[in-house]
N, C-alpha and C positions, 0 to 999 in steps of 0.2 A: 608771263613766265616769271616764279616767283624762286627758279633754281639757286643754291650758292653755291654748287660746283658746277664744273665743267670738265670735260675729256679734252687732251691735247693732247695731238697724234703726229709728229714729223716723219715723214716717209721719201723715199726716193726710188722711185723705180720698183716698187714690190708692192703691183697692184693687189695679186694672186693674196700673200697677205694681210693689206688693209681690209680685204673684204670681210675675211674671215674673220678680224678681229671685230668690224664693226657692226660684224652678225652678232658676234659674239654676247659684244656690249646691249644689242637693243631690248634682250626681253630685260635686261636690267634697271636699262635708263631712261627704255620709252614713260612706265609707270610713273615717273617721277618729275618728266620732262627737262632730263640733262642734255642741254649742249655740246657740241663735239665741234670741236676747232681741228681742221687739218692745213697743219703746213705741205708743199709736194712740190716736187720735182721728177718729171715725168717725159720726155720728149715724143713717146709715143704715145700718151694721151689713154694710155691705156686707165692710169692712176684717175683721172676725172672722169673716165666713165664709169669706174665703182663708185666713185664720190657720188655722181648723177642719180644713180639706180640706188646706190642706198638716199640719198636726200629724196628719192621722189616717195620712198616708205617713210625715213622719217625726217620731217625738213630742219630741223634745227640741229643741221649744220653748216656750218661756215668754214672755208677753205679759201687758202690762197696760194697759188706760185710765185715765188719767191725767188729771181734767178742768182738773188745774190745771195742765199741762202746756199752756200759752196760746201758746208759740212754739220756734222751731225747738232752742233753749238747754235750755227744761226739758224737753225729748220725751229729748233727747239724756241727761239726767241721769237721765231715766227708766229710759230703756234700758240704759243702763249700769247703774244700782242694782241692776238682775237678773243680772248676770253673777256668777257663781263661780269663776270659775277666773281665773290669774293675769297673763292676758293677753287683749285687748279689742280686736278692730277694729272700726271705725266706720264702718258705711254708709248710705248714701241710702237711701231707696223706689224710687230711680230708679238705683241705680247696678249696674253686672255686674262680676260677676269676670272676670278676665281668665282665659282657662284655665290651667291651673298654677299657680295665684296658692296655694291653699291650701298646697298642697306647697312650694313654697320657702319661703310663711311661716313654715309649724313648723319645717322645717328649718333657719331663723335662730333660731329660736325658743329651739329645741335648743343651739346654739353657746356662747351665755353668757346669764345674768343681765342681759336687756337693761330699760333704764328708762321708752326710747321709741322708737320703730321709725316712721318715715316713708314712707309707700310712694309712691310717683308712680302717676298718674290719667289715665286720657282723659279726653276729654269728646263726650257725642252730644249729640245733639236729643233735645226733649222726648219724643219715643216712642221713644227708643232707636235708631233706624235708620238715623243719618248720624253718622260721625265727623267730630267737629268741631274735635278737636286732641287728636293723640296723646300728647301728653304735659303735663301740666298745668304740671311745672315742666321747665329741660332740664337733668335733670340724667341721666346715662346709666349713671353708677357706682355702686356705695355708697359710703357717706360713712360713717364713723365721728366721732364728735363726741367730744373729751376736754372734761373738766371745765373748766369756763372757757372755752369756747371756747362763749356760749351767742349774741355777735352773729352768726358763724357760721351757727348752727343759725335764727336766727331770717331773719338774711339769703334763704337757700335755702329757707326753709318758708313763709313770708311769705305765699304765696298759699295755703296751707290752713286762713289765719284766718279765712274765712268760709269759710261752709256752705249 
């Protein structure tokens, strides 16, 4: 496996959407052979038998339960502790790729030695079925950020400090 990203997915109890989501992700990531790390907490076991059913389609990935992972901060540290390769996207239990999404991220990926990569987001409803705002922030372009320029970055990103 020659991947430099990976999927990182912390979840708690919302089997019903991890599924979906990691349906979501495979015709994207199989092609490419992305990774997918899940963090979970689960006590009815429900959350490892999508993990199961989906690893036995595609097996690269890795999951772990985590009981000290108490809130949405340490799931997330979870998840990420399992990635190996040198670049990490971060998503919900509840969130879809947009289609194309994988392809243009390697493809930036590819370009240079990036340090952090920001992507813009929709937003649905809780069962995924109604968009609720297409764009999380408005921003329409890419943005490159120079050194020092980090009120900038924080300005424009502002709103993907919570989770």
């Amino acid at each position: 496996m020659n991947a430099i990203l990976s999927i990182a997915i912390p979840t708690y109890k919302r089997a019903e959407l991890l599924a979906e989501t990691l349906n979501a992700f495979l015709p994207q990531i199989e092609p490419h052979q992305i990774p997918i790390c899940i963090s979970y907490t689960d006590d009815t076991n429900q959350t490892e038998l999508v993990i199961e059913e989906f690893r036995n389609r595609y097996p690269l990935v890795t999951a772990i339960t985590d009981p000290s992972a108490t809130n949405i901060d340490r799931k997330i540290v979870s998840a990420v502790s399992l990635v190996q390769t040198s670049y990490v996207w971060l998503f919900g239990d509840d969130d879809l790729p947009e289609p194309g999404a994988i392809d243009r991220v390697l493809k930036i990926l590819c370009e240079r030695d990036w340090g952090l990569i920001v992507l813009n987001a929709s937003s649905y409803n809780s069962n995924l079925s109604v968009l609720n705002e297409e764009r999380v922030n408005d921003i329409y372009e890419d943005r490159i950020y120079k050194p020092g320029e980090h009120e900038s970055l924080l300005r424009d990103t502002a709103g993907y400090a919570t989770f």
